[in-house]
C-alpha positions as CSV (number, residue, x, y, z in Angstrom):
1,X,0.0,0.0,0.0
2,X,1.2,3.6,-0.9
3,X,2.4,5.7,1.8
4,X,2.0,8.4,-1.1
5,X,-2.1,8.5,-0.6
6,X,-1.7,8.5,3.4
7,X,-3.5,5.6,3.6
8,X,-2.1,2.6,6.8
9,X,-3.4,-0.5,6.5
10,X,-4.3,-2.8,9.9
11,X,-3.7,-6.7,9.8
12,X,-4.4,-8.4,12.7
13,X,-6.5,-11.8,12.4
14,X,-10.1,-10.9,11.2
15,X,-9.0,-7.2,11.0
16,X,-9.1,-5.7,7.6
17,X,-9.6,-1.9,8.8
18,X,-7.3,1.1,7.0
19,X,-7.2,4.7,7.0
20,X,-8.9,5.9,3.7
21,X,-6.5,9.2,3.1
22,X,-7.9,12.7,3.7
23,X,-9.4,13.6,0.8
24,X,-8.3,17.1,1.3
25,X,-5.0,16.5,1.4
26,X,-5.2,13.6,-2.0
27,X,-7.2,17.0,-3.8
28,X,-4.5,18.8,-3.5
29,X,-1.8,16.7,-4.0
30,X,-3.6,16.1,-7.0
31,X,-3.8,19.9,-7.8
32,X,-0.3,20.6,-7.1
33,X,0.8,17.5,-9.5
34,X,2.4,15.6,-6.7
35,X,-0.1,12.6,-7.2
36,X,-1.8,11.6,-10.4
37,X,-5.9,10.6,-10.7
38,X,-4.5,7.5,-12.5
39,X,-2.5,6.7,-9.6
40,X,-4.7,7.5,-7.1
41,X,-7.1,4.6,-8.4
42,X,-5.3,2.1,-9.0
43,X,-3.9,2.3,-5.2
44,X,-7.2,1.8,-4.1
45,X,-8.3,-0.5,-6.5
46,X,-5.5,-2.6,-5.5
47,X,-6.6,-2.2,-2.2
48,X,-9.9,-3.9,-2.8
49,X,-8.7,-6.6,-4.9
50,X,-6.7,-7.7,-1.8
51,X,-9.3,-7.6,0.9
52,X,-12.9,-7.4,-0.6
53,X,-13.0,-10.9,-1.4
54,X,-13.6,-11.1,3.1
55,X,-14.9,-7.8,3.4
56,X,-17.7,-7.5,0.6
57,X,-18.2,-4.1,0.5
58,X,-18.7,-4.2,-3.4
59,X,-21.8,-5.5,-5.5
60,X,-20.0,-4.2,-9.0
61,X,-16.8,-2.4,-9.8
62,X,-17.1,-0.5,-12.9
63,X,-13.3,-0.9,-13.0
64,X,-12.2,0.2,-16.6
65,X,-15.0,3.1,-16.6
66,X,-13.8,4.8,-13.7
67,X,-10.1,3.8,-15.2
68,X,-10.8,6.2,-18.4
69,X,-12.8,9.0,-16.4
70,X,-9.1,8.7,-14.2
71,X,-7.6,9.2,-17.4
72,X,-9.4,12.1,-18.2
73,X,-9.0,13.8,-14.8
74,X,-5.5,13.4,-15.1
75,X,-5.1,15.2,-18.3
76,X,-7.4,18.3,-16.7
77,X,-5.1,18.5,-14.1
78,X,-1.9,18.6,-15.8
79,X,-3.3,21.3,-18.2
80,X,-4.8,23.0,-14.8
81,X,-8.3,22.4,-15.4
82,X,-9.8,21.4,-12.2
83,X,-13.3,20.5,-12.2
84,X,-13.8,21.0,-8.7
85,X,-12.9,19.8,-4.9
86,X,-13.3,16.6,-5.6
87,X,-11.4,16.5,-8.5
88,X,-9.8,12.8,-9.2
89,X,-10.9,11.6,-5.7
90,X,-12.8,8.2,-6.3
91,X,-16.4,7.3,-4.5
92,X,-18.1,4.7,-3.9
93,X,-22.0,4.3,-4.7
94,X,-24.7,2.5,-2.3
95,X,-26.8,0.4,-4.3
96,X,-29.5,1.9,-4.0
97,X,-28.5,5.3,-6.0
98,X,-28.7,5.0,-9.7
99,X,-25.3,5.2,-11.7
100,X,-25.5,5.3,-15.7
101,X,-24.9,2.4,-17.0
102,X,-24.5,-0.2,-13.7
103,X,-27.8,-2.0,-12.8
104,X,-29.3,-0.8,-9.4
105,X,-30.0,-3.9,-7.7
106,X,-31.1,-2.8,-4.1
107,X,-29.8,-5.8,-2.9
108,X,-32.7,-7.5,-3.7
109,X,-33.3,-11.1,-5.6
110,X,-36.3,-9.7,-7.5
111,X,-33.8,-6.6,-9.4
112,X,-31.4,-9.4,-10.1
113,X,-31.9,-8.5,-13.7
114,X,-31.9,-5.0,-13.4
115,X,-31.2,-3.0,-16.7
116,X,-28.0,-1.1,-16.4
117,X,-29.3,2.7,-15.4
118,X,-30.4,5.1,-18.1
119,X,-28.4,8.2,-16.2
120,X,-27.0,9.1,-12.9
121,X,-28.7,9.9,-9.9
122,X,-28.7,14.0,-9.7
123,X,-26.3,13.5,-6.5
124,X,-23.6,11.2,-9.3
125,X,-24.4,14.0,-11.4
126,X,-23.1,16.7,-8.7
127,X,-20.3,14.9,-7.8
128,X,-18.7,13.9,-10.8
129,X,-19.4,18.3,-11.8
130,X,-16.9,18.5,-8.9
131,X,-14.3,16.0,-10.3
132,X,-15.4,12.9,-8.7
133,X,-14.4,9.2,-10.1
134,X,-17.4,6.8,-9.4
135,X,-15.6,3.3,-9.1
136,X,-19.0,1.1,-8.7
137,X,-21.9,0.3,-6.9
138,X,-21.6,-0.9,-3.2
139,X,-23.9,-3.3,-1.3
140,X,-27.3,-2.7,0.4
141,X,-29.3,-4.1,2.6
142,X,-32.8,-5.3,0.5
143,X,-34.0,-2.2,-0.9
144,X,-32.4,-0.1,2.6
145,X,-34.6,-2.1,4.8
146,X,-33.6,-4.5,7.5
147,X,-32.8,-7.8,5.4
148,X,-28.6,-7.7,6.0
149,X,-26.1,-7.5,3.0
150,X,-23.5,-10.1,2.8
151,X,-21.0,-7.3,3.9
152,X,-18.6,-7.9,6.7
153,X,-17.3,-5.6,9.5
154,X,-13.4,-4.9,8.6
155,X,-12.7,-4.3,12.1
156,X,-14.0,-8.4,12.9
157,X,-15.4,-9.7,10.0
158,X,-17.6,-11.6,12.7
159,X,-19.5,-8.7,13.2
160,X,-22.5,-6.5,11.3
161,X,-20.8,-3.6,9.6
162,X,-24.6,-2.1,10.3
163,X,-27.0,-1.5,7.6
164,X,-28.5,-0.6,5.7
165,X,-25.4,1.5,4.0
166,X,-23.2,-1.9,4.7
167,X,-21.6,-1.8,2.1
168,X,-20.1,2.2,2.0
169,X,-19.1,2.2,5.6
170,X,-16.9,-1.0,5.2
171,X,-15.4,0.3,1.9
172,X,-14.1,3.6,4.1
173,X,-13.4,1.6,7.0
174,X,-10.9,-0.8,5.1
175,X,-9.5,1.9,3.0
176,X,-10.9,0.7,-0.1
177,X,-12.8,4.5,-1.5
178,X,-11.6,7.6,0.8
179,X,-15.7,8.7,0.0
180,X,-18.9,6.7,-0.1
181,X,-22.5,7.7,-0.5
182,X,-25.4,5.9,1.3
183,X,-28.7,6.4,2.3
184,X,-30.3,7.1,5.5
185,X,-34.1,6.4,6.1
186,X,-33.7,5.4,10.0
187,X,-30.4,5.3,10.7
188,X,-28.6,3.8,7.7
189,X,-25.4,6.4,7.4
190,X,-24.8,7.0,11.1
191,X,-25.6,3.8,12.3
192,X,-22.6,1.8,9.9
193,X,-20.3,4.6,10.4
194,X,-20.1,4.0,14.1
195,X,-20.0,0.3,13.7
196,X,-17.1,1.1,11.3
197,X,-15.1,3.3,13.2
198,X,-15.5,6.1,10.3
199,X,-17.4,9.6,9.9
200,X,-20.6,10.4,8.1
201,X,-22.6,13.4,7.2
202,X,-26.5,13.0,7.0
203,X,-28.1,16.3,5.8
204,X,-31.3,17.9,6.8
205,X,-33.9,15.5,5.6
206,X,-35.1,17.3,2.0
207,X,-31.1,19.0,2.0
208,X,-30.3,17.0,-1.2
209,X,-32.1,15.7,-4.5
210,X,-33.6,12.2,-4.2
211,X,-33.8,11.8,-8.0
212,X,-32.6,8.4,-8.8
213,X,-32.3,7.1,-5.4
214,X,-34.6,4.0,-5.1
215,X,-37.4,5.2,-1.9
216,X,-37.9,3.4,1.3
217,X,-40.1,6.5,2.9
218,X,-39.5,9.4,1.3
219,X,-40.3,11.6,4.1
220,X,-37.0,11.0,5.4
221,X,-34.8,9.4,2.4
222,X,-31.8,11.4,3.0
223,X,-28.4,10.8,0.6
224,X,-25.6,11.1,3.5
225,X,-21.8,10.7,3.0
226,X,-19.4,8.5,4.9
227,X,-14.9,9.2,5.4
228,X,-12.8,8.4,7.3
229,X,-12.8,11.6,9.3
230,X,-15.6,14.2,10.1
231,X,-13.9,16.4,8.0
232,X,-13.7,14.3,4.9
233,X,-17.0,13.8,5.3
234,X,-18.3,17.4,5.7
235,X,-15.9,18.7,2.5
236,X,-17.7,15.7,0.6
237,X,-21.1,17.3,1.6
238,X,-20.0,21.0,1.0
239,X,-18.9,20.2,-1.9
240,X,-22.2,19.4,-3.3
241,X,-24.5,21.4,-0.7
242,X,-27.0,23.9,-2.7
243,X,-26.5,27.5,-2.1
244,X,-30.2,27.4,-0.5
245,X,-28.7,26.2,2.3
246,X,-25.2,28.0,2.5
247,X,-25.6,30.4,5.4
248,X,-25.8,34.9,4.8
249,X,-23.4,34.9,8.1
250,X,-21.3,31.5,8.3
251,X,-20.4,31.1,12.0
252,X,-17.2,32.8,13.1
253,X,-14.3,29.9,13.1
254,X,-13.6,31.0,17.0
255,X,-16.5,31.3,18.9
256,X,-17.6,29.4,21.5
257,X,-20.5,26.3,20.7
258,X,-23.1,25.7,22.7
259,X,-23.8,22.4,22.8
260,X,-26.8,20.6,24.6
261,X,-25.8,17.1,26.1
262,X,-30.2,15.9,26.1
263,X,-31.2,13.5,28.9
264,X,-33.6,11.1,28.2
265,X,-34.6,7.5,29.1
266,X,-33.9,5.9,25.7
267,X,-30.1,6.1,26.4
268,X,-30.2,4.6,29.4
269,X,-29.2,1.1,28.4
270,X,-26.1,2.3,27.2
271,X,-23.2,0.6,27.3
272,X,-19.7,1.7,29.7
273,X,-17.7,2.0,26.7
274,X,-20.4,4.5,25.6
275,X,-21.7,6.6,28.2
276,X,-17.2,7.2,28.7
277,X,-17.1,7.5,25.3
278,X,-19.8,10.5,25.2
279,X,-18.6,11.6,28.7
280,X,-15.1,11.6,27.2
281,X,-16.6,14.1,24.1
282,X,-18.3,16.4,26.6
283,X,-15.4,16.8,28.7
284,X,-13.2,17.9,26.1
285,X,-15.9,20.0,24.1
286,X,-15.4,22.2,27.9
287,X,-11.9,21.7,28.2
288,X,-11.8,23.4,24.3
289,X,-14.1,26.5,25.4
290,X,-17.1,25.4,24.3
291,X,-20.3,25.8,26.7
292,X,-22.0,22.0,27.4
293,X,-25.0,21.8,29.4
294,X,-26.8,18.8,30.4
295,X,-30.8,19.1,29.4
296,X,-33.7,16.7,30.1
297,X,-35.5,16.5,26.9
298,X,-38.6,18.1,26.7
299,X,-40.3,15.2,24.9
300,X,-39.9,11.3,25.0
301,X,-37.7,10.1,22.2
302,X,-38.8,6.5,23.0
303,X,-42.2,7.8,21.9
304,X,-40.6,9.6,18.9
305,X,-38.8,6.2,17.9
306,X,-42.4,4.8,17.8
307,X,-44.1,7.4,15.6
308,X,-40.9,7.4,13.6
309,X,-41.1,3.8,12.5
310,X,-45.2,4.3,12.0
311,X,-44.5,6.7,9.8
312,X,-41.7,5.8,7.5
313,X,-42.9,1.7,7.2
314,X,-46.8,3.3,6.2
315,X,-44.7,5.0,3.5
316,X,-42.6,1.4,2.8
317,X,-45.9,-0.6,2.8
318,X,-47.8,1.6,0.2
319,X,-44.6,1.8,-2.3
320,X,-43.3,-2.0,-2.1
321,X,-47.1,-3.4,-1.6
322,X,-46.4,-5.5,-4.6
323,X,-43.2,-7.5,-3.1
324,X,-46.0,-9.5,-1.1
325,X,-46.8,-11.3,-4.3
326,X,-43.6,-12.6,-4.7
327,X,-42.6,-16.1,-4.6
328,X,-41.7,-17.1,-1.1
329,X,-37.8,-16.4,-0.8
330,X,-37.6,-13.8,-3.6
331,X,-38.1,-11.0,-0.5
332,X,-36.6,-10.7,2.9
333,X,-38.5,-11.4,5.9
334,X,-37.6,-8.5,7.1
335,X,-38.9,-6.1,4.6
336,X,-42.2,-8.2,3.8
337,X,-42.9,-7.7,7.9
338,X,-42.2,-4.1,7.9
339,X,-44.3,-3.6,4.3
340,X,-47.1,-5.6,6.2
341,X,-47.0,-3.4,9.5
342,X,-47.0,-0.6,7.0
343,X,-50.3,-1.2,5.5
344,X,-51.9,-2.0,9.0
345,X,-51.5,1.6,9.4
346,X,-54.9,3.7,8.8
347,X,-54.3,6.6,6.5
348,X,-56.3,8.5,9.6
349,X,-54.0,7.0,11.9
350,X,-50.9,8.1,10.0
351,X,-52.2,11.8,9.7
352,X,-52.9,11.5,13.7
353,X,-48.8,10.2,13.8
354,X,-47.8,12.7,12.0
355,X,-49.1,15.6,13.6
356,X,-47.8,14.1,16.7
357,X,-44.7,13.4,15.9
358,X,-44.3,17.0,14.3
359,X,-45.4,18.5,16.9
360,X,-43.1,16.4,19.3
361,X,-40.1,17.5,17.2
362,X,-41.4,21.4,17.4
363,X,-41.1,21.6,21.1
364,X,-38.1,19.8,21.1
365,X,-36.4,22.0,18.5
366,X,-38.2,25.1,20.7
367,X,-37.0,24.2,24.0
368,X,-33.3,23.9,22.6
369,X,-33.7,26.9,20.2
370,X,-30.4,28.2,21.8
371,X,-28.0,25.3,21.0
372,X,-25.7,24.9,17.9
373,X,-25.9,21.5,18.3
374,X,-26.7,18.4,20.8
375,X,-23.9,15.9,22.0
376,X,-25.5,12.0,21.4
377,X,-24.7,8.2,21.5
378,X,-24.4,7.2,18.2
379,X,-25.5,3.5,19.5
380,X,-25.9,1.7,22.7
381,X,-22.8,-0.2,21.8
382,X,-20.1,-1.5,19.6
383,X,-21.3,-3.6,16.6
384,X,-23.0,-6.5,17.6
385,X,-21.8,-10.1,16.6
386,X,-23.4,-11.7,14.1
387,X,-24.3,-11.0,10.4
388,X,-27.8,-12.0,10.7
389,X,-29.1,-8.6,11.7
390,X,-27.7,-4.9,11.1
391,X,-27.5,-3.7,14.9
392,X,-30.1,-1.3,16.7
393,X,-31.3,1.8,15.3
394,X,-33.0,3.2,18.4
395,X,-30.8,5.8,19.1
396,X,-30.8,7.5,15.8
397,X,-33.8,6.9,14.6
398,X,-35.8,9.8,16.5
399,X,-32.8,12.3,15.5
400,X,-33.9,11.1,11.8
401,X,-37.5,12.1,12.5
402,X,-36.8,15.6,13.9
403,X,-34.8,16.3,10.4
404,X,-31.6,18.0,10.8
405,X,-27.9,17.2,9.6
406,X,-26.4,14.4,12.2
407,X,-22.4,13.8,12.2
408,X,-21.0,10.6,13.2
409,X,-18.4,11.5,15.0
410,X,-15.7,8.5,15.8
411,X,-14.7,7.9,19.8
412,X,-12.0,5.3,19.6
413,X,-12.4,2.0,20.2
414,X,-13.8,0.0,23.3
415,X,-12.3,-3.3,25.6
416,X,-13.7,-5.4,22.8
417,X,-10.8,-3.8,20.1
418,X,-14.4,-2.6,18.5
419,X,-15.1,1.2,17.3
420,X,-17.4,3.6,19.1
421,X,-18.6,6.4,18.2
422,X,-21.3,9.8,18.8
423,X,-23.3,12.0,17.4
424,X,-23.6,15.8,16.9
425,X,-27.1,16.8,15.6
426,X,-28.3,19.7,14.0
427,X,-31.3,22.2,13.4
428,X,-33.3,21.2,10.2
429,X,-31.7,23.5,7.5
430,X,-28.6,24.7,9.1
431,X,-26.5,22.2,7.3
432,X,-24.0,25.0,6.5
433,X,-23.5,25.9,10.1
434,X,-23.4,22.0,11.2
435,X,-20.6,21.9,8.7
436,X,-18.7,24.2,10.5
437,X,-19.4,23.5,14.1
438,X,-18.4,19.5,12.9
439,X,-15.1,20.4,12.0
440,X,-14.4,22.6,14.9
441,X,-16.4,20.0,17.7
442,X,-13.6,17.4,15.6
443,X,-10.5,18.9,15.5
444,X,-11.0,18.8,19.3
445,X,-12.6,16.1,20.3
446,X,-12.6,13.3,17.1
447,X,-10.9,10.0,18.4
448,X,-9.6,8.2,15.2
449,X,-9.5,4.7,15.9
450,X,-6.6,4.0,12.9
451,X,-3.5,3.5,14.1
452,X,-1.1,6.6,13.4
């Protein structure tokens, strides 16, 4: 492996986990000449090729495609035509977001013979506008629901890499792509990130176009972005954020955050490695300047969980009605139960969730108008053993509902040798200003767990 890229690989039994690169650092080595596009790909690529055959991260490369878009990148840079911040940096694509000419399968049986896709989802568009090489489609849980992918954790390949964006989180995590896309309808960006010991950015539910991304509920279908650090993460994000969103009066790069550390019930089966692991984040946020206060919450997130998962499987159960008429083993369990509780869901009782559930997430957002942002538990533990299910989504979920950008934000790694990690969460539309408060919140408090 390269030392050129900045990438270190870990071997230890099962362990297949390796820092990515900073993909700040790869764009402008790339600007400044020092490292080609070419190059750049075929380091990675060589990286999968040695450990995706344990890891499966990938459903299809689309290997000598993103070898002549390389090409081409590397000629725009040596005449000094740079496309944009993510010029030459390759990405990996959930499969669940259309890429032209690459079937999108949704990890499912019944889309085994997809057709290749007509065009690019409008977020492949934006990125390869900024300079992005797309090297191939990366594996899903069945149609982002519940039904696992065969993907592997690379930090044990004994345990769920999460889910339902299994497949980008790994392909960070063992330095295989420096940038992945997923998808997050519960918790399926911030959920595998923290399994995998990597970052991710979720935008403000609506933040982003759906166009071409296959919908679970699309009340909340958010395309987030996984790398190996919060900041790789949030450049991949602001690289592609609309100027609707970029904030008149960007937050000073100095001032002090307020940050709300909420108290409620739901976390309270946390794990020791966790609650130090959040403790450990507060402490330092203080010890850096910024102001942490301890809050109950004003509402109950387990009831928030409930309506959350009402609301987004009576969505599932009215677009994926027809997978019931599949033959039996064509569709997950998993899926088929959560289409079924979906349609035992009244239209009138939906409306009556919804309101509720909006107006839960109201007084929430009300109560805590004053904070830049609100310290979490990503999960209530490491990744669970097993690659039968993709972990527990309670945490996250009700942070899903209320809508704003949430930030994985990686916390080391426990007694087990397994990653943990937390959560800063947003306001709904202040994706420019979460940007910013990440990377500060980060630079202090971000615990890699790569080896330097």
């Amino acid at each position: 492996m390269s030392t050129e890229t900045g990438l270190k690989v870990t071997r230890k039994g099962t362990v297949h986990a390796a820092d990515p690169g900073r993909v700040a650092r790869l764009a402008e080595m790339i600007a400044q000449r020092e490292l080609s596009p070419m190059t750049l790909l075929e380091t990675y690529l060589a990286r999968i090729d040695a450990v995706d055959g344990e890891v499966k991260a990938w459903r299809e490369l689309d290997r000598e495609h993103a070898l002549e878009v390389a090409r081409t990148r590397d000629r725009e840079a040596e005449d000094g035509t740079l496309r944009g911040p993510l010029h030459g940096i390759p990405i990996g694509v959930k499969d669940v977001i259309d890429v032209a000419g690459l079937p999108t399968r949704c990890g499912s049986p019944v889309r085994h013979a997809a057709p290749a896709a007509a065009a690019d989802a409008m977020i492949v568009l934006q990125l390869r506008a900024q300079g992005a090489v797309i090297v191939g489609k990366l594996h899903t849980t069945e149609f982002a629901c519940f039904d696992p992918a065969p993907t592997t954790n690379p930090w044990n390949a004994r345990h769920t890499p999460g889910g339902s964006s299994a497949g980008s989180a790994a392909a960070v995590a063992a330095g295989m792509v420096p940038l992945a896309l997923g998808t997050q309808t519960i918790a399926s960006v911030n959920r595998p990130a923290a399994y995998c010991g990597i970052a991710a950015f979720k935008p403000s539910s609506g933040a982003l176009s759906a166009h071409g991304v296959a919908p679970l509920a699309p009340a909340y279908d958010t395309v987030g972005f996984f790398g190996g650090t919060v900041r790789d993460a949030v450049d991949a994000f602001e690289a592609v954020m609309p100027a609707r969103l970029r904030s008149q009066s960007p937050p000073t790069g100095d001032a002090a955050l307020r940050i709300v550390v909420p108290d409620d019930p739901l976390i309270a089966d946390m794990t020791p490695d966790v609650r130090h692991a959040r403790e450990s984040m507060a402490d330092c946020a203080s010890a850096a300047g910024h102001h942490v206060e301890r809050r109950k919450s004003p509402v109950a997130f387990e009831r928030v969980l409930d309506l959350q998962r009402a609301t987004a499987f009576f969505e599932a159960g009215r677009i994926y009605r027809d997978l019931l008429d599949c033959p039996d083993g064509q569709v997950g369990q998993r899926l088929l139960g959560a289409i079924r509780e979906g349609l035992a869901i009244t239209p009138e009782q939906h409306f009556e969730n919804r309101r509720e559930l909006d107006d839960a997430c109201a007084r929430f957002l009300h109560a805590n108008r004053d904070a830049d942002a609100f310290l979490w538990p990503a999960a209530p533990d490491a990744a669970p053993k097993g690659l039968q299910t993709t972990g527990d989504p309670r945490y996250i979920a009700p942070w899903t509902a209320i809508g704003g950008p949430l930030v994985t934000i990686p916390a080391g790694v426990g007694a087990n040798r397994l990653p943990h990690a937390c959560m800063l969460a947003g306001h709904p539309g202040r994706d420019h200003d979460m940007a910013t408060y990440a990377r500060r919140f980060a630079a202090d408090c971000e615990v890699s767990p790569f080896p330097t």
